[in-house]
Predicted model as a PDB file, atoms N, CA, C, CB and O in Angstrom, pLDDT in the B-factor column:
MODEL        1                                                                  
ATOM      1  N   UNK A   1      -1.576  -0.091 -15.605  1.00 46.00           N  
ATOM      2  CA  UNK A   1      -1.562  -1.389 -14.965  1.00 46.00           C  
ATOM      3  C   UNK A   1      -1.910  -2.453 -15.987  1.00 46.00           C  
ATOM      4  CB  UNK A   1      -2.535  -1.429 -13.778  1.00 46.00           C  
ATOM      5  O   UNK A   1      -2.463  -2.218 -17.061  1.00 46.00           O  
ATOM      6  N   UNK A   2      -1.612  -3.400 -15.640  1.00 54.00           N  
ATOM      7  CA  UNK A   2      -1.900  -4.782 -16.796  1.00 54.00           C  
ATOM      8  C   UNK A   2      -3.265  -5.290 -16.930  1.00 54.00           C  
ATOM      9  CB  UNK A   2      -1.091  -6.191 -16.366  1.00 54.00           C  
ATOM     10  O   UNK A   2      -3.906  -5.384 -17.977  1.00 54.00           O  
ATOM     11  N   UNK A   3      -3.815  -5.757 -15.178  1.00 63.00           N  
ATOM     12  CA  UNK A   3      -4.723  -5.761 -15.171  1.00 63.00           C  
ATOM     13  C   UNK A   3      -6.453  -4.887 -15.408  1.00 63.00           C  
ATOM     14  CB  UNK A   3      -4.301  -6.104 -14.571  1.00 63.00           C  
ATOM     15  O   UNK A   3      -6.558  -3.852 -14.749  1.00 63.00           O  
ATOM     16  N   UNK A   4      -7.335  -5.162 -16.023  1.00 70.00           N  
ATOM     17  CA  UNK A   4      -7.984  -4.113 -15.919  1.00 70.00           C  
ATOM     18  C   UNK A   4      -9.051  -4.463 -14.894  1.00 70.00           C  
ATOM     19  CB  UNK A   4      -8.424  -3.651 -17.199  1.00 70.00           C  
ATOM     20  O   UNK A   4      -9.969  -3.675 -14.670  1.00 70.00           O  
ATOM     21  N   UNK A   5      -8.939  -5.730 -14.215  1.00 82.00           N  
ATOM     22  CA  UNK A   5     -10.018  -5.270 -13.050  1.00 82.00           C  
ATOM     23  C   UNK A   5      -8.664  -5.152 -11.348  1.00 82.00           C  
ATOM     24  CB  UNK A   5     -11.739  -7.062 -12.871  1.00 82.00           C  
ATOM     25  O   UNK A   5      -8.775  -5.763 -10.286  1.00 82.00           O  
ATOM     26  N   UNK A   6      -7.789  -4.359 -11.679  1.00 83.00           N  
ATOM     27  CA  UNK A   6      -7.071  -4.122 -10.351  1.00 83.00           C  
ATOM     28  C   UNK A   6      -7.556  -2.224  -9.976  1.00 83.00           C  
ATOM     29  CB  UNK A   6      -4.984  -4.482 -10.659  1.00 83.00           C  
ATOM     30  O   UNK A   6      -7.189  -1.423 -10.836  1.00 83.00           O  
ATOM     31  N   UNK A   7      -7.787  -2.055  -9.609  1.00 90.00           N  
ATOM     32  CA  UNK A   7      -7.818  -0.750  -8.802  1.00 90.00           C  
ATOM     33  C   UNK A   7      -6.804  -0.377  -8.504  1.00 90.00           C  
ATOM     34  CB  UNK A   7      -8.434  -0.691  -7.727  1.00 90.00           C  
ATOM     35  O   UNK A   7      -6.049   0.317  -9.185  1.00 90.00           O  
ATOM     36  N   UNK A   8      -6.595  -0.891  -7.161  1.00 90.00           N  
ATOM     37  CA  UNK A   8      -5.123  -0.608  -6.576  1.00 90.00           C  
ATOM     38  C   UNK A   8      -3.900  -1.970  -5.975  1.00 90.00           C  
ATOM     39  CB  UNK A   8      -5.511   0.388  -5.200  1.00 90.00           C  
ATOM     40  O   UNK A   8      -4.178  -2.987  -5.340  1.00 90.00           O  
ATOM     41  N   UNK A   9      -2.980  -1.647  -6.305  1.00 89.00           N  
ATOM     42  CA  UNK A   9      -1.801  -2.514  -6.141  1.00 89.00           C  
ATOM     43  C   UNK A   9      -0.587  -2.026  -5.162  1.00 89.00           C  
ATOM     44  CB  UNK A   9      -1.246  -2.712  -7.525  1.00 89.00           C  
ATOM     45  O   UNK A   9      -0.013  -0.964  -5.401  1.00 89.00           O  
ATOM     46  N   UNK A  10      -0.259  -2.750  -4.176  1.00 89.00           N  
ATOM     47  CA  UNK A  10       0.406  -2.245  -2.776  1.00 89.00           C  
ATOM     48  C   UNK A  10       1.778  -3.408  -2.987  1.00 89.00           C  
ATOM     49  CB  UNK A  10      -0.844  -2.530  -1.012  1.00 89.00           C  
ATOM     50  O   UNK A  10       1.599  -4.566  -2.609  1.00 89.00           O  
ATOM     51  N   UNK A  11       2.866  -3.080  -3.490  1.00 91.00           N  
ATOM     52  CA  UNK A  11       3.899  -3.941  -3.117  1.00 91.00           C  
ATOM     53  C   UNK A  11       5.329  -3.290  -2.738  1.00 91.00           C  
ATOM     54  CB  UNK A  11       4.045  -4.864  -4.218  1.00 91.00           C  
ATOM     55  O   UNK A  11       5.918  -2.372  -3.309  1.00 91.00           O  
ATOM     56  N   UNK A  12       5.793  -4.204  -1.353  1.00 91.00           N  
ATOM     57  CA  UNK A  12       7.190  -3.896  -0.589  1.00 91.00           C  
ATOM     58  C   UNK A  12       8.311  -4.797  -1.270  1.00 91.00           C  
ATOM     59  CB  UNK A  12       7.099  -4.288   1.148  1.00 91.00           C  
ATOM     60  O   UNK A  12       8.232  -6.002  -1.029  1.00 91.00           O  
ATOM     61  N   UNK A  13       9.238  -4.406  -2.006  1.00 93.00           N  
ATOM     62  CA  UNK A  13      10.709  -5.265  -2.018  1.00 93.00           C  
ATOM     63  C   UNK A  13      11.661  -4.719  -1.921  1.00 93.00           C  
ATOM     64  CB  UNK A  13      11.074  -5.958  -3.021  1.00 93.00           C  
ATOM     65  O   UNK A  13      11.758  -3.492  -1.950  1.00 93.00           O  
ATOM     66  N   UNK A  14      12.801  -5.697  -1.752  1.00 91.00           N  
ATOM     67  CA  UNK A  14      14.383  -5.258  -1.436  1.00 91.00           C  
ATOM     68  C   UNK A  14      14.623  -5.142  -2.868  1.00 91.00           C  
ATOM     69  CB  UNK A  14      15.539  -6.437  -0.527  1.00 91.00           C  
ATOM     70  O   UNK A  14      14.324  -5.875  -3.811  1.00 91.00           O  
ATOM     71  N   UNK A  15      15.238  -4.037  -2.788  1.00 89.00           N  
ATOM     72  CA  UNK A  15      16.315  -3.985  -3.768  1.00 89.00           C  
ATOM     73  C   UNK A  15      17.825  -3.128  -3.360  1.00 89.00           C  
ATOM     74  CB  UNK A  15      15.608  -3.302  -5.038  1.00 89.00           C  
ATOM     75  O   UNK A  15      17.959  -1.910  -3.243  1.00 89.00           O  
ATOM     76  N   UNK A  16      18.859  -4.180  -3.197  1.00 87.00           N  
ATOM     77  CA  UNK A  16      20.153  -3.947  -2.500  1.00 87.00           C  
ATOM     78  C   UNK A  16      19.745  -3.928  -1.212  1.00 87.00           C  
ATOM     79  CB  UNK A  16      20.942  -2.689  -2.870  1.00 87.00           C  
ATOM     80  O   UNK A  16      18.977  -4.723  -0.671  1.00 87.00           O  
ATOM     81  N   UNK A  17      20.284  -2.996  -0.744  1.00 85.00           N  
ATOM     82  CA  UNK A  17      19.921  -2.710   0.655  1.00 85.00           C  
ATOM     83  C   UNK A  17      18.682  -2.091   1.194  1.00 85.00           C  
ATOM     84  CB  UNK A  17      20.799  -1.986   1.084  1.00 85.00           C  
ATOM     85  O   UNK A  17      18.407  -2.243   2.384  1.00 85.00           O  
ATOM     86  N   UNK A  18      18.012  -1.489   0.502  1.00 88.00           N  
ATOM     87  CA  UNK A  18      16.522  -0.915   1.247  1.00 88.00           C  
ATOM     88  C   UNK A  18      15.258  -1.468   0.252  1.00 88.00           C  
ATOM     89  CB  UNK A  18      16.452   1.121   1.306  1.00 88.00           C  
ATOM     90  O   UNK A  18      15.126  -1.835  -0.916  1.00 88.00           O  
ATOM     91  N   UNK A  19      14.453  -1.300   1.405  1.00 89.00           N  
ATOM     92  CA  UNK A  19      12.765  -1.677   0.888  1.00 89.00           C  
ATOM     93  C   UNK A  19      12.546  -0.872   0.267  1.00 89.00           C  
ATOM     94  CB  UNK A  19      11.546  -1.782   1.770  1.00 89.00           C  
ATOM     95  O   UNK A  19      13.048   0.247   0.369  1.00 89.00           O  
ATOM     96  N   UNK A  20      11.894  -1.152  -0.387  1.00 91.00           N  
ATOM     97  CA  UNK A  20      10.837   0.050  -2.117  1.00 91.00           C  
ATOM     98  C   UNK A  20       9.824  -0.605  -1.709  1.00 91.00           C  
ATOM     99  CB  UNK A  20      11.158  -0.184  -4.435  1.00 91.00           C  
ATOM    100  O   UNK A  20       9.635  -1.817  -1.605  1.00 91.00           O  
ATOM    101  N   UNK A  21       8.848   0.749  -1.368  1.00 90.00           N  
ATOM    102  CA  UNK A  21       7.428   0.531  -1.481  1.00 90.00           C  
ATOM    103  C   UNK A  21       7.023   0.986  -3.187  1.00 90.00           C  
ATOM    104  CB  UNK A  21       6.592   1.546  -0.194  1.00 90.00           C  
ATOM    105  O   UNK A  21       7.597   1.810  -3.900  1.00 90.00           O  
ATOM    106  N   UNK A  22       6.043   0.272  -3.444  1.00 90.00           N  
ATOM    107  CA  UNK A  22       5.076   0.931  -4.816  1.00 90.00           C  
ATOM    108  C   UNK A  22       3.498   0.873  -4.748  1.00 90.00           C  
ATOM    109  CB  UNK A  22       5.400   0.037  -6.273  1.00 90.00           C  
ATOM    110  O   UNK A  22       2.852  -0.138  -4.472  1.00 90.00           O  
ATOM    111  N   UNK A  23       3.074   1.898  -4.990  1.00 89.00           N  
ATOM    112  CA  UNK A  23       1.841   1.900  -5.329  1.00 89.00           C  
ATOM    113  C   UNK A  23       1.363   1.669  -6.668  1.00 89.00           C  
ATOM    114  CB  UNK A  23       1.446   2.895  -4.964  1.00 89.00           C  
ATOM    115  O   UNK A  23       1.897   2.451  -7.455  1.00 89.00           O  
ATOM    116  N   UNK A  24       0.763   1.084  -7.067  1.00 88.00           N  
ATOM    117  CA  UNK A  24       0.084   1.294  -8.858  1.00 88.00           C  
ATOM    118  C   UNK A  24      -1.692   1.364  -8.398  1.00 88.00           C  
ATOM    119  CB  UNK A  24       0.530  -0.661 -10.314  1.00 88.00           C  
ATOM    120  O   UNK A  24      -2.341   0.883  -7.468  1.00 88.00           O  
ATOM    121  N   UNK A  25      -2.053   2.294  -9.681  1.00 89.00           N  
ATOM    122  CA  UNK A  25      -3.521   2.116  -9.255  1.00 89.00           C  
ATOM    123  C   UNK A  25      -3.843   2.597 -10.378  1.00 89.00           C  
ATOM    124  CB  UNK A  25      -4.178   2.796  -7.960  1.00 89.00           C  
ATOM    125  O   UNK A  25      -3.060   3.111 -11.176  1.00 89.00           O  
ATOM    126  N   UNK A  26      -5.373   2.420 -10.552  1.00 87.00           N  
ATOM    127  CA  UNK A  26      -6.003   2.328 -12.121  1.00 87.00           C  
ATOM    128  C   UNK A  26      -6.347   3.927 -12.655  1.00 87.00           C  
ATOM    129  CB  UNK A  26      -7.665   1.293 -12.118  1.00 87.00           C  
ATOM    130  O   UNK A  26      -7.142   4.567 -11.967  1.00 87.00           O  
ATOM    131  N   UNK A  27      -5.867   4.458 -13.648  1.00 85.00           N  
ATOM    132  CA  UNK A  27      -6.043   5.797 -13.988  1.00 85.00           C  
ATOM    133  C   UNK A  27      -7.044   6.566 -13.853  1.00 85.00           C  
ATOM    134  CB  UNK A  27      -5.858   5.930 -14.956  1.00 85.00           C  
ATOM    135  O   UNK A  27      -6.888   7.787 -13.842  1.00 85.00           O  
ATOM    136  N   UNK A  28      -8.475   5.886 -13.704  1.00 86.00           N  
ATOM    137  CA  UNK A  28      -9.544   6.335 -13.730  1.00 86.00           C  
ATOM    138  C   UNK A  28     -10.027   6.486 -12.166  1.00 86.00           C  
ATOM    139  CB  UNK A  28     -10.303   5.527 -14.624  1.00 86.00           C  
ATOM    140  O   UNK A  28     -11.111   7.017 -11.921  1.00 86.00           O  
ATOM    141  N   UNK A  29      -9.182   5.999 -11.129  1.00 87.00           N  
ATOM    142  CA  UNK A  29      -9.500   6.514  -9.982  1.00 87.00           C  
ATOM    143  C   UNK A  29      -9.322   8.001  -9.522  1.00 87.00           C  
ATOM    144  CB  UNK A  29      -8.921   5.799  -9.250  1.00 87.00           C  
ATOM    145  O   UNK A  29      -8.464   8.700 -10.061  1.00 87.00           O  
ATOM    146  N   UNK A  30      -9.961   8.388  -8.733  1.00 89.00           N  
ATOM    147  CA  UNK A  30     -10.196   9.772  -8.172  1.00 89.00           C  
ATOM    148  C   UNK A  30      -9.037   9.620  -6.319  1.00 89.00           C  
ATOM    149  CB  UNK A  30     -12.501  10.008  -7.942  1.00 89.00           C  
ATOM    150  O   UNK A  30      -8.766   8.612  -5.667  1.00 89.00           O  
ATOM    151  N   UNK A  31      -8.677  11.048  -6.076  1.00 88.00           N  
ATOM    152  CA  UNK A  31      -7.921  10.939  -5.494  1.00 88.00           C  
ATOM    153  C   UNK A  31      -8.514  10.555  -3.999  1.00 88.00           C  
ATOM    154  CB  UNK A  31      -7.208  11.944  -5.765  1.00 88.00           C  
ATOM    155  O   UNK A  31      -7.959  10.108  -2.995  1.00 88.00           O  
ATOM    156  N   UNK A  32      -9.474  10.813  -4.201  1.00 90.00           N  
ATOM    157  CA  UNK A  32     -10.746  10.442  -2.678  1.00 90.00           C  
ATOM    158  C   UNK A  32     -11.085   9.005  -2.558  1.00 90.00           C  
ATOM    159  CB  UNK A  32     -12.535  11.220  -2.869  1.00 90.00           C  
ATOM    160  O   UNK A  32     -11.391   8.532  -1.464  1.00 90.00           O  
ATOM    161  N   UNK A  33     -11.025   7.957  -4.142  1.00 90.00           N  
ATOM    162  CA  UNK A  33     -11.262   6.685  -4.254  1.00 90.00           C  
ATOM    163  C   UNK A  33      -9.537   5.806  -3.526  1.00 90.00           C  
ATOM    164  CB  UNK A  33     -11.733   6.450  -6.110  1.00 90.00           C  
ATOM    165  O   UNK A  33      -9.335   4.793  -2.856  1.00 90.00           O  
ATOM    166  N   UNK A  34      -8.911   6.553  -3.946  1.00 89.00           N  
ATOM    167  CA  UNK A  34      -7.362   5.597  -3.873  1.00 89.00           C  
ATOM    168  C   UNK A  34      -7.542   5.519  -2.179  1.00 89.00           C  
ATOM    169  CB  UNK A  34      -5.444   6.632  -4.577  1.00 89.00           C  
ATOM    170  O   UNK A  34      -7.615   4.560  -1.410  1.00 89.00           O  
ATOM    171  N   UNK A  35      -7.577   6.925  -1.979  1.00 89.00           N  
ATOM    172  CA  UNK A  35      -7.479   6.957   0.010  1.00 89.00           C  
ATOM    173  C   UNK A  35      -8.137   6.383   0.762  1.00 89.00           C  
ATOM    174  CB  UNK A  35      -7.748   8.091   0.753  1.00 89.00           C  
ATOM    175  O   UNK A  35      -7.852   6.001   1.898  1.00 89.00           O  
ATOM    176  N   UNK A  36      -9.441   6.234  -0.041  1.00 90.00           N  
ATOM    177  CA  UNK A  36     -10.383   5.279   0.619  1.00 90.00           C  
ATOM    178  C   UNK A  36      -9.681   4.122   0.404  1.00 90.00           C  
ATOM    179  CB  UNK A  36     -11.864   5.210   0.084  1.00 90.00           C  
ATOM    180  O   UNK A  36      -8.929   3.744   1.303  1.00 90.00           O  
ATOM    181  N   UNK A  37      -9.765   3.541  -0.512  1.00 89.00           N  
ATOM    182  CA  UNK A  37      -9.115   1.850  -0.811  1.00 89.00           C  
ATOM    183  C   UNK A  37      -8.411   1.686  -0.149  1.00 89.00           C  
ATOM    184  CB  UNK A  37      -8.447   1.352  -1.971  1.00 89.00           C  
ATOM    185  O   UNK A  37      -8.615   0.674   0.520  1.00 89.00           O  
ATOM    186  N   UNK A  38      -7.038   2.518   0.206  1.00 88.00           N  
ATOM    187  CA  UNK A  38      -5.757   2.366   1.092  1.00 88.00           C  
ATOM    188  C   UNK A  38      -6.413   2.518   2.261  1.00 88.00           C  
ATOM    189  CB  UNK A  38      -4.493   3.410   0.908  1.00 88.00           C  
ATOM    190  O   UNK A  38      -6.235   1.530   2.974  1.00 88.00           O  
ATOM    191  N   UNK A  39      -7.100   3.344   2.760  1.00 88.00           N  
ATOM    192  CA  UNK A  39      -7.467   3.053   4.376  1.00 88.00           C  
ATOM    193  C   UNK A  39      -8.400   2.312   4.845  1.00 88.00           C  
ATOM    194  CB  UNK A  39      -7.788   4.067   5.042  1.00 88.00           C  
ATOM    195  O   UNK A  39      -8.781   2.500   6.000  1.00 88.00           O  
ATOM    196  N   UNK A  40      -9.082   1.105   3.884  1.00 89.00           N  
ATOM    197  CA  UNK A  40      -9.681   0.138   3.846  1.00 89.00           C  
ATOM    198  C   UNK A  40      -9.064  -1.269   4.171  1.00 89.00           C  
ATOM    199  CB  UNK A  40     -10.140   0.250   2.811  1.00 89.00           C  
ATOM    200  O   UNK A  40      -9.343  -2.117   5.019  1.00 89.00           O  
ATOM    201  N   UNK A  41      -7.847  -1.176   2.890  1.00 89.00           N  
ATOM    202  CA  UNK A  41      -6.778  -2.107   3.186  1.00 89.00           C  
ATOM    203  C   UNK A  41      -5.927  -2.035   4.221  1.00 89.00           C  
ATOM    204  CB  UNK A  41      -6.056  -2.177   2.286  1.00 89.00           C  
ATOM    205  O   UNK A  41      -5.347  -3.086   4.495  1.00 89.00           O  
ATOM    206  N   UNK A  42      -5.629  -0.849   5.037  1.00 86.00           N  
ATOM    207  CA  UNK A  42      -4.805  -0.760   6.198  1.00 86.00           C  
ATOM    208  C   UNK A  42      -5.961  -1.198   7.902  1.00 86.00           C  
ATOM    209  CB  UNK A  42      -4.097   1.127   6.086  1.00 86.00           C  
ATOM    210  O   UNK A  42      -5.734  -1.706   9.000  1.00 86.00           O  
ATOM    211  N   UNK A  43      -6.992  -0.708   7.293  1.00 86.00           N  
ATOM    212  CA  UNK A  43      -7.908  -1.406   8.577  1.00 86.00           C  
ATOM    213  C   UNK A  43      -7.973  -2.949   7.958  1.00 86.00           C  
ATOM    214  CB  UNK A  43      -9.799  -0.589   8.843  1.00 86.00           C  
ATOM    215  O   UNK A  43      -8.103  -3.757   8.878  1.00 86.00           O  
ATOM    216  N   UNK A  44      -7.927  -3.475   6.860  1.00 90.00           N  
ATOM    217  CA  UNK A  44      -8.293  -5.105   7.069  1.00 90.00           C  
ATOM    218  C   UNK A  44      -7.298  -5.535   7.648  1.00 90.00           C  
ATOM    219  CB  UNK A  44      -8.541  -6.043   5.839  1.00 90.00           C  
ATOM    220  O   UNK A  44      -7.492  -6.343   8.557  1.00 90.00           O  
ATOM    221  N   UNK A  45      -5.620  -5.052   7.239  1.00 87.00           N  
ATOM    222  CA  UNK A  45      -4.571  -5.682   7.927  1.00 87.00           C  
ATOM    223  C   UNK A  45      -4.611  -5.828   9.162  1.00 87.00           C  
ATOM    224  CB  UNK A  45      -3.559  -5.190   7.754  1.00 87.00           C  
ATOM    225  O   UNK A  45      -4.299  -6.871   9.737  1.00 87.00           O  
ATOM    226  N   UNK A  46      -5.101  -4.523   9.849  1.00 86.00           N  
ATOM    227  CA  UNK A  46      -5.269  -4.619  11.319  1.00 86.00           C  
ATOM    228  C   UNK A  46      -5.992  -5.470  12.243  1.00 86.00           C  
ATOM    229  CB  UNK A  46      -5.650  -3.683  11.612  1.00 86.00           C  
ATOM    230  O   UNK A  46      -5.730  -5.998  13.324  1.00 86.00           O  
ATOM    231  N   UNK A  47      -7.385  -5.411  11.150  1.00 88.00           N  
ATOM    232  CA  UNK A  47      -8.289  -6.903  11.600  1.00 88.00           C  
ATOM    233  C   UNK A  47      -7.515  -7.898  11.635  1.00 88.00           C  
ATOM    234  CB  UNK A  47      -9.453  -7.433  10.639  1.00 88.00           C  
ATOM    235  O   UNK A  47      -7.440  -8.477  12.719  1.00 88.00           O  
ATOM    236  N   UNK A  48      -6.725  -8.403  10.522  1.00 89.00           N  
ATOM    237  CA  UNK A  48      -5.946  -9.595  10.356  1.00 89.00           C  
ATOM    238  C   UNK A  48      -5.090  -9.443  11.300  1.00 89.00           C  
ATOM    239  CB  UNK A  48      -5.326  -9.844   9.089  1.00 89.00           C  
ATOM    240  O   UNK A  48      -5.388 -10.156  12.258  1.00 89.00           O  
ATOM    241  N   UNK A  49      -4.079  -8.782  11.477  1.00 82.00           N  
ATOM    242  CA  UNK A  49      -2.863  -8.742  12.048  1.00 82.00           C  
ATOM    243  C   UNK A  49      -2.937  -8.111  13.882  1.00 82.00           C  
ATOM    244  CB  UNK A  49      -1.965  -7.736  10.932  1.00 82.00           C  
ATOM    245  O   UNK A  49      -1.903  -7.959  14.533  1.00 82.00           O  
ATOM    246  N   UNK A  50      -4.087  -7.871  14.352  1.00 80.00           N  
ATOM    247  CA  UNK A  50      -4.133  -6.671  15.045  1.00 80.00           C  
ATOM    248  C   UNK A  50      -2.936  -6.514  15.936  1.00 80.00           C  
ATOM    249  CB  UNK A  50      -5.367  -6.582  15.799  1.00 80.00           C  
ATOM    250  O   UNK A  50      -2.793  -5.449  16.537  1.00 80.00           O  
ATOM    251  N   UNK A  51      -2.161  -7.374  16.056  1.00 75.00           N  
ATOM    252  CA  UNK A  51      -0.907  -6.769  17.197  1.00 75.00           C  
ATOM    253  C   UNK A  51      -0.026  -5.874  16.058  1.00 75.00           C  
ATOM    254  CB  UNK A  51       0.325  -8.328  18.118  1.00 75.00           C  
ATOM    255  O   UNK A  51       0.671  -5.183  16.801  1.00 75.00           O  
ATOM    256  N   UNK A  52       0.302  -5.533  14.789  1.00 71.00           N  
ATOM    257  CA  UNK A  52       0.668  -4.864  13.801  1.00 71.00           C  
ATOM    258  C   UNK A  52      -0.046  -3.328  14.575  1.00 71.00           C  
ATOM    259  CB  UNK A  52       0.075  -5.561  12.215  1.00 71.00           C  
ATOM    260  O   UNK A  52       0.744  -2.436  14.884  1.00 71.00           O  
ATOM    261  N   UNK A  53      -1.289  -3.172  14.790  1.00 76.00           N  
ATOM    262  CA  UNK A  53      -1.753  -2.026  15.097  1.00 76.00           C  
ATOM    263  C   UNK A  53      -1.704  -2.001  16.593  1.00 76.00           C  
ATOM    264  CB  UNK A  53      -3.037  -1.800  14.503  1.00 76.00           C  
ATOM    265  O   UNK A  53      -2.502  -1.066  16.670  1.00 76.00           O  
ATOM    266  N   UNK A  54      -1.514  -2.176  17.443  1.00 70.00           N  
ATOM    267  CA  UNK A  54      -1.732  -1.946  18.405  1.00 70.00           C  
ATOM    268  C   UNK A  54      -0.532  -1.126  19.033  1.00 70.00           C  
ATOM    269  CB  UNK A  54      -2.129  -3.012  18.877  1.00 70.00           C  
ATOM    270  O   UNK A  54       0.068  -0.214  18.465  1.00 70.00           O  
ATOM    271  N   UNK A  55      -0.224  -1.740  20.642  1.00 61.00           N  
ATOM    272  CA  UNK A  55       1.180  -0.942  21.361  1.00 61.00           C  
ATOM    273  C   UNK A  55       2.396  -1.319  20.661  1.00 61.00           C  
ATOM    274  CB  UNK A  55       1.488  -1.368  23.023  1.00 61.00           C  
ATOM    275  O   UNK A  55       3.378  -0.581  20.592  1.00 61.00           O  
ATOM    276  N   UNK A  56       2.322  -2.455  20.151  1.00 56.00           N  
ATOM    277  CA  UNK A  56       3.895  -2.990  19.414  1.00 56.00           C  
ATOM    278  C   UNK A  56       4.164  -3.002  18.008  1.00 56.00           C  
ATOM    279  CB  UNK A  56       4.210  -4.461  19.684  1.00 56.00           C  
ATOM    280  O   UNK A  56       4.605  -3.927  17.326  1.00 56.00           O  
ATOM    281  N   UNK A  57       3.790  -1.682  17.626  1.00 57.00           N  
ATOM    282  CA  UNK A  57       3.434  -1.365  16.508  1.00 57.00           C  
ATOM    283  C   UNK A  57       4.882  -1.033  15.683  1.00 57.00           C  
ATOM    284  CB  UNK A  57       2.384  -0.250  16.656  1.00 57.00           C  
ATOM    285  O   UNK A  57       5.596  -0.147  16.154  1.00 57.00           O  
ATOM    286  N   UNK A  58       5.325  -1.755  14.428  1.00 59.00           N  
ATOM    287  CA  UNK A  58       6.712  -2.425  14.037  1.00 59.00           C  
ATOM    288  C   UNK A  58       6.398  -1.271  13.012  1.00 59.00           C  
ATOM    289  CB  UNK A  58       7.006  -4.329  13.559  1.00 59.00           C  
ATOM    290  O   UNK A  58       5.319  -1.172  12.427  1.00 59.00           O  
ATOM    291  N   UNK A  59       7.588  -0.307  12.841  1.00 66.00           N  
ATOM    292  CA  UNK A  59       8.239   0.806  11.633  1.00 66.00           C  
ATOM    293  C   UNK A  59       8.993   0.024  10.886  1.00 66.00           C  
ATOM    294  CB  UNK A  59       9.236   2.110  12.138  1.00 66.00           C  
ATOM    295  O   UNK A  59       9.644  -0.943  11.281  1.00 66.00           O  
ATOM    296  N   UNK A  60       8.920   0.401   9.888  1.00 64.00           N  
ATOM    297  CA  UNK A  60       9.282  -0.018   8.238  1.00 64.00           C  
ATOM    298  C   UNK A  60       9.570   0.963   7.545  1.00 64.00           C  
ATOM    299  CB  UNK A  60       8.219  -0.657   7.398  1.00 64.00           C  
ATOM    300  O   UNK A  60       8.680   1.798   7.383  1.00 64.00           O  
ATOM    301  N   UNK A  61      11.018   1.208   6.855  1.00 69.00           N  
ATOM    302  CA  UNK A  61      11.588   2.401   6.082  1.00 69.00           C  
ATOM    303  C   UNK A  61      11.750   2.058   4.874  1.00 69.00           C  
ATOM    304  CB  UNK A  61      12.819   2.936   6.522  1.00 69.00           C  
ATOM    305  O   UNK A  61      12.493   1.091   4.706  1.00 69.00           O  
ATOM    306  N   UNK A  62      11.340   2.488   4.049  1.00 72.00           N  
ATOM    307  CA  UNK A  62      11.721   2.683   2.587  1.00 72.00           C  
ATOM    308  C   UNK A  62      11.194   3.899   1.605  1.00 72.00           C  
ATOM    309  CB  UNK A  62      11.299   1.469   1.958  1.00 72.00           C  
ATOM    310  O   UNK A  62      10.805   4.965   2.083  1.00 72.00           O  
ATOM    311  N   UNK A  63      11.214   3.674   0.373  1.00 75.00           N  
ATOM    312  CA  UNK A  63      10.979   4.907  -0.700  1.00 75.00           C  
ATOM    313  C   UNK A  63       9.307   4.716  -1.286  1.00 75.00           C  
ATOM    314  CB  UNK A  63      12.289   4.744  -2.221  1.00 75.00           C  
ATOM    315  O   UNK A  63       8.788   3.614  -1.107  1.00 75.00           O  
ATOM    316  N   UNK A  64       8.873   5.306  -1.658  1.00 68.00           N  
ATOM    317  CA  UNK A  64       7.636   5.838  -2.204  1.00 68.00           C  
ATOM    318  C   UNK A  64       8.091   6.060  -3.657  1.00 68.00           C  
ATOM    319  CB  UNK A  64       7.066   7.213  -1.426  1.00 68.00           C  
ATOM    320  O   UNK A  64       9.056   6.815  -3.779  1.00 68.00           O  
ATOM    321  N   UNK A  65       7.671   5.639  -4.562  1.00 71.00           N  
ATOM    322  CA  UNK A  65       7.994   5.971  -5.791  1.00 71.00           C  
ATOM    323  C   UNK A  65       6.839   6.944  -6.658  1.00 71.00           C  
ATOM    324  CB  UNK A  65       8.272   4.642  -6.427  1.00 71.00           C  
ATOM    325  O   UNK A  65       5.705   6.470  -6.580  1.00 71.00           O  
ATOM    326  N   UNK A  66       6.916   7.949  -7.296  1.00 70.00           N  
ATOM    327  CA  UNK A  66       5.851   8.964  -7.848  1.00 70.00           C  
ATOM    328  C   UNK A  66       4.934   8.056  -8.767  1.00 70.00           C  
ATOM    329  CB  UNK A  66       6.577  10.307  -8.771  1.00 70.00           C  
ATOM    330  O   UNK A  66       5.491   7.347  -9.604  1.00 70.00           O  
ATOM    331  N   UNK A  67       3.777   8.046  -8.670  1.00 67.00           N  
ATOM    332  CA  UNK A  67       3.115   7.791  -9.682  1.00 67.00           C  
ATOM    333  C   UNK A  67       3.498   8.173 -11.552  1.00 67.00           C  
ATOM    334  CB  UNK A  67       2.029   8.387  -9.156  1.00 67.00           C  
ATOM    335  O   UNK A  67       3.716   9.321 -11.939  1.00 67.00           O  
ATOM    336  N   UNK A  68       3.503   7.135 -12.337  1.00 64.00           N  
ATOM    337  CA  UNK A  68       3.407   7.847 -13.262  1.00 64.00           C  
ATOM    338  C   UNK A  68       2.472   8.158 -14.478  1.00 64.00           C  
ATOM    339  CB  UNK A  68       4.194   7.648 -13.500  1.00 64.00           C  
ATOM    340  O   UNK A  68       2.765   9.056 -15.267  1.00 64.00           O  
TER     341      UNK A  68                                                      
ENDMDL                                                                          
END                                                                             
């Protein structure tokens, strides 16, 4: 990663026709630290967003790209 105070980095874009998800995250994390962070950031969205989590809960398709 570029930054050295990012941990973890969550971004969705189009490219052509489908969404690409990416993850980036800092090498020195542990695989118990990333999951935490991500299910930290998925409960704040929910705080923020909460109809995102609730009954009308909106699916989103795209690719996962491997860490490298």
């Amino acid at each position: 990663m570029t930054h050295d105070d990012v941990l973890v980095s969550i971004t969705a874009s189009r490219e052509k026709d489908e969404i690409v998800y990416r993850v980036d995250c800092s090498s020195d994390l542990t695989d118990e630290e990333l999951e935490y962070y991500l299910s930290e950031i998925i409960s704040g969205i929910c705080k923020w967003k909460k109809s995102m989590c609730e009954e009308n809960i909106r699916s989103f398709k795209g690719k996962l790209r491997k860490k490298e």
